[in-house]
C-alpha positions in Angstrom: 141.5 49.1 79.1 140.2 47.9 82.5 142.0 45.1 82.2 145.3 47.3 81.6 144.7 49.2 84.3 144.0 46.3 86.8 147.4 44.4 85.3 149.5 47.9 86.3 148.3 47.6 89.7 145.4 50.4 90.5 142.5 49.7 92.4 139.5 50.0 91.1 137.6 50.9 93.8 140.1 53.4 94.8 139.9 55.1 91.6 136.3 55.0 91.5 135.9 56.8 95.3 138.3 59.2 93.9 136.3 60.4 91.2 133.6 60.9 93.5 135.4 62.4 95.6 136.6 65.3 93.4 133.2 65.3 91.6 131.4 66.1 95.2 134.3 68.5 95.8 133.8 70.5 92.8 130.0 70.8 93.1 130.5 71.6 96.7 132.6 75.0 95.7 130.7 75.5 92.7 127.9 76.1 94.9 129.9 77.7 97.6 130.8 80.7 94.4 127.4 80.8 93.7 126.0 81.1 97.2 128.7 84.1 98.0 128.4 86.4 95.0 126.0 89.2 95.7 122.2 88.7 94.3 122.3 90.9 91.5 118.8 92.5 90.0 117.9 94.2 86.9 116.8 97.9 86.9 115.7 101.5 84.9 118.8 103.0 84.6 118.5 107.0 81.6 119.2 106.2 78.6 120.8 109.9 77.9 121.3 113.1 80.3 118.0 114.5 81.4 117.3 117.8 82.4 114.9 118.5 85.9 111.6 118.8 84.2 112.1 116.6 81.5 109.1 114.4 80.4 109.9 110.7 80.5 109.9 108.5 77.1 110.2 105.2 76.4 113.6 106.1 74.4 114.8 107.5 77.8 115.1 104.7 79.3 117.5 101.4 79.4 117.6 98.3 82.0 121.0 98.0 83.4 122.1 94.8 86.1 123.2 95.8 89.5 124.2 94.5 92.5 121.1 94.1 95.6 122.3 96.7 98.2 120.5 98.2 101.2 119.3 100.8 98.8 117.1 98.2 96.5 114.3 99.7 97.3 115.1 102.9 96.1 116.0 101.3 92.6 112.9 101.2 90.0 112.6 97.5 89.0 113.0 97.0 85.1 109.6 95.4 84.5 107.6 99.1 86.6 108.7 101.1 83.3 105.1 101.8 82.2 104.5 103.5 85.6 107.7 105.9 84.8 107.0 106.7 81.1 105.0 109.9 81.2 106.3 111.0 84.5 108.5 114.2 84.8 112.6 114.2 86.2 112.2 115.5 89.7 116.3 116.1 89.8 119.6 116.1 86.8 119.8 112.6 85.5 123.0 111.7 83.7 123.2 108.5 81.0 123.7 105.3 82.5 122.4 106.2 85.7 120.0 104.0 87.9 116.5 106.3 87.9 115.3 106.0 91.9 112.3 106.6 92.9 112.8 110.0 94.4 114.2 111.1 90.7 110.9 111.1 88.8 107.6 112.4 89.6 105.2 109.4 88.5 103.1 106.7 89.5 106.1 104.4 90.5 107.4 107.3 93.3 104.5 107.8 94.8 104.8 106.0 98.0 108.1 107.5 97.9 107.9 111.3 97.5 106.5 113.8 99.9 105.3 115.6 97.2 103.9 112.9 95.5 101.2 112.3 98.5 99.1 115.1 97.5 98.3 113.1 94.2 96.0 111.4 96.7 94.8 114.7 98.6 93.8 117.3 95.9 93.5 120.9 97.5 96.0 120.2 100.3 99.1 121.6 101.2 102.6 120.3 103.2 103.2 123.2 105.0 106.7 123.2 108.4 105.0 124.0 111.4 108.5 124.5 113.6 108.0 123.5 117.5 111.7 125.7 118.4 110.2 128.7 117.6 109.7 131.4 120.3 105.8 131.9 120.2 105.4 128.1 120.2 104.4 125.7 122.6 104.0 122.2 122.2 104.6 119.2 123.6 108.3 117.7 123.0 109.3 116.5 119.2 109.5 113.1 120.5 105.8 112.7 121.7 104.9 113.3 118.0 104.5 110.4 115.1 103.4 110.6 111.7 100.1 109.8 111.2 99.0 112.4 114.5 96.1 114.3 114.8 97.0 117.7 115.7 95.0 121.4 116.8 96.5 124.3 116.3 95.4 127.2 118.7 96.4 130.8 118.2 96.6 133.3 121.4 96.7 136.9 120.5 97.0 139.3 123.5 96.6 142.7 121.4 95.6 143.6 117.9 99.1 145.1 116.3 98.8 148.8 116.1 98.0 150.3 112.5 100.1 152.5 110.4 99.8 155.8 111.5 99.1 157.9 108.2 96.2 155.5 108.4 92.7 156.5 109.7 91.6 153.6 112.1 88.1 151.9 111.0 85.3 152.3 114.0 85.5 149.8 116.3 89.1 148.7 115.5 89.7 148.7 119.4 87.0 146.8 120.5 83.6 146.6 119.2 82.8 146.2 115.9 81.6 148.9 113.3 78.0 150.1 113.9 75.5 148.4 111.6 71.5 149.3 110.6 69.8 146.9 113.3 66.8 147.0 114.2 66.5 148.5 117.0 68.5 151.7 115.9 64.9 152.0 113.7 62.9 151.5 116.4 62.4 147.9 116.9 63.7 146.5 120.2 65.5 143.3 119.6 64.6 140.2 120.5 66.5 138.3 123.6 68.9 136.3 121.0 69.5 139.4 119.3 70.3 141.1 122.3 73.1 137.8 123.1 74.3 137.4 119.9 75.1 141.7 119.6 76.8 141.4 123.0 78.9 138.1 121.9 79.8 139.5 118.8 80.9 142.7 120.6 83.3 140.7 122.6 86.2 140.5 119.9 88.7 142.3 120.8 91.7 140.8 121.9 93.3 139.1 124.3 91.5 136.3 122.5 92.0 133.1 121.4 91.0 130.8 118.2 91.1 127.3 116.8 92.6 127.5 113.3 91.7 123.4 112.9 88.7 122.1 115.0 89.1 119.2 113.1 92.1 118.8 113.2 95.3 118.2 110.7 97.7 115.2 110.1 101.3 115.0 110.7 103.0 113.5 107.5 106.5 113.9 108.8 108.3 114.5 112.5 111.2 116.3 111.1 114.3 116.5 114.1 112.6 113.1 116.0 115.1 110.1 116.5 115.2 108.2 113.2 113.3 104.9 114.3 110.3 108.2 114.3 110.7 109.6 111.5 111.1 106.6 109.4 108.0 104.8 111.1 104.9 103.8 108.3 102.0 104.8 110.8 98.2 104.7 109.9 96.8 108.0 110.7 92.6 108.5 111.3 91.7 109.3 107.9 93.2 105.6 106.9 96.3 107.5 105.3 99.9 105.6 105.1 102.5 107.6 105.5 106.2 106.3 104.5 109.6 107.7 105.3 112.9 106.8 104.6 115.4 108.3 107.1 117.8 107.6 104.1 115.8 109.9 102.2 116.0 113.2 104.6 119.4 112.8 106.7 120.5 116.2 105.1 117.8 118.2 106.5 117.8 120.3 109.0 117.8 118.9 113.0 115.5 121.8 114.3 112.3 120.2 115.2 109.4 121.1 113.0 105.9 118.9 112.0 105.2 118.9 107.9 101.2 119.0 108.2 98.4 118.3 105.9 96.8 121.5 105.6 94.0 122.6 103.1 95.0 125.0 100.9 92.5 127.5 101.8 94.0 127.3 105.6 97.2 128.2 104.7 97.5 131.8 105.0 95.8 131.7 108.3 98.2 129.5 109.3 101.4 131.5 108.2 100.1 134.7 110.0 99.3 133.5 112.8 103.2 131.9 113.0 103.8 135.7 112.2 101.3 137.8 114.7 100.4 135.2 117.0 101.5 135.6 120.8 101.8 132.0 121.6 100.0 128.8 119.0 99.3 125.7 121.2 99.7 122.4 119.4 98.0 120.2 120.9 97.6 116.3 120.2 93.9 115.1 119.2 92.2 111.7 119.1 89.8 113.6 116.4 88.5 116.7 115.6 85.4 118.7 116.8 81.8 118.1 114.8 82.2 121.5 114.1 83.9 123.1 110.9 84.8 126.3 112.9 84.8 127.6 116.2 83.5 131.4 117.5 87.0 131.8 119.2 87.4 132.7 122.8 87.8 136.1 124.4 89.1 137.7 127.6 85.8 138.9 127.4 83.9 135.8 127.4 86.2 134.4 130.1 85.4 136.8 132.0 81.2 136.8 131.4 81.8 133.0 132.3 83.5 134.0 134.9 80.8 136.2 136.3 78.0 133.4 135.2 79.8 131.0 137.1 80.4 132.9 140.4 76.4 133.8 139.9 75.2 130.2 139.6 77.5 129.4 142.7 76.3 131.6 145.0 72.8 131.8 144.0 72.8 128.5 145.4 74.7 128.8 148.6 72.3 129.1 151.2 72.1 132.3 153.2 73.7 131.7 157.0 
């Protein structure tokens, strides 16, 4: 055959470069295909329509191939199904459609729901503090990241007056209601006794009180530029905190701080949003020793004042 081909005339060299040639060609755009289609990866995708609520089965379930897109990380790779089955359908699902992570309530979502964080925080609470409100005053929504330390200080500049078919209690104005002491039966008290009656007597507003002394996190800086709000920053208590701005671009722009409050702080903290004059958040490296604080009066301003202005001149020498 070789020797036919060499009687009509062809080269064999020439042939034999050719068939490189188009051999090296064709691996060349074989690869060049392979190198251009899209990575593809293979994901939980519901098996049948799901209803919100809906406890999560194996049956539920199916692995389906999609393209890698800039939302991969919301997917929920095929071989994490044992950390879905048992969870709970956060939203609708509809069959054939990819399950993300901020679908389901289970183990696999965690680092991915709000809501899910207080798996790791039992008797806590995410409650909106919002910084645009009138009786507000903090420093701009841009100072804040997640992860803060903040204090929250309520200033109330009179009690609100009570309903009028109601009797007021003694001492509602001032004071506090009269108690068996005893030196009403004839025991004089002793010098504390005597400080701590007068202190405690000082409650009446215009006062002012520390709702966290030691302090509370920020877990989200809602109406920050994105690069803020989508920041994973380590917070005191060793606490990461993730957010995807993906995740929240339909909320609201007004500026507002989603804290980490315990749950048995919460009602202080709505009412004083509701009666307080002014709340001052204020940033903290950490909080106080202290669980609580005895407020702070007009009244004890002004005994300081009076200490102080004592102390002063007591020791300013007579001309």
């Amino acid at each position: 055959m070789f020797k036919k081909l060499t009687e009509a005339g062809i080269n064999m060299g020439v042939l034999a470069i050719s068939v490189v040639v188009f051999v090296g060609a064709l691996c060349a755009l074989t690869t060049f295909a392979d190198s251009a289609k899209p990575v593809t990866i293979t994901i939980l995708a519901a098996a049948r329509d799901m209803n919100m609520g809906d406890v999560i089965t194996p049956d539920d379930l199916i692995e389906r191939t999609v393209y890698e897109d800039e939302n991969a990380e919301l997917y929920i790779p095929a071989e994490e199904v044992n950390s879905v089955v048992g969870g709970v359908a956060a939203l609708p699902l509809f069959a054939g459609q990819p399950v993300f992570r901020t679908s389901v309530l289970a183990q696999a979502a965690i680092p991915y729901r709000l809501s899910a964080i207080l798996d790791q925080y039992p008797g806590y609470s995410l409650v909106p503090l919002p910084l645009d409100a009138s009786n507000v005053i903090a420093p701009d929504v841009t100072m804040f990241l997640p992860g803060d330390m903040v204090g929250v200080t309520v200033v109330i500049a009179q009690r609100p007056s009570p309903p009028a078919t109601q009797q007021s209690p003694a001492g509602y104005f001032g004071g506090v209601q009269p108690t068996s002491t005893p030196y009403a039966m004839g025991i004089p008290p002793t010098p504390g006794e005597t400080q701590k009656t007068s202190a405690i007597d000082r409650t009446a507003p215009p006062l002012a009180k520390d709702l966290f002394p030691n302090g509370v996190v920020v877990i989200m800086v809602q109406g920050a530029p994105t690069n803020t709000v989508s920041e994973t920053t380590e917070s005191s208590s060793d606490m990461d905190t993730t957010s995807s701005s993906s995740m929240f671009s339909g909320l609201s722009t007004d500026a507002m701080l989603l804290l980490l409050v315990p749950n048995d702080l919460r009602e202080e903290l709505s009412l004083a949003m509701q009666q307080g004059d002014q709340l001052v958040v204020s940033l903290m490296a950490r909080g106080t020793e202290e669980a609580s604080t005895p407020g702070f009066t007009y009244w004890d301003f002004e005994a300081l004042f009076k200490a102080d202005r004592e102390t002063v001149l007591d020791a300013t020498p007579v001309p």
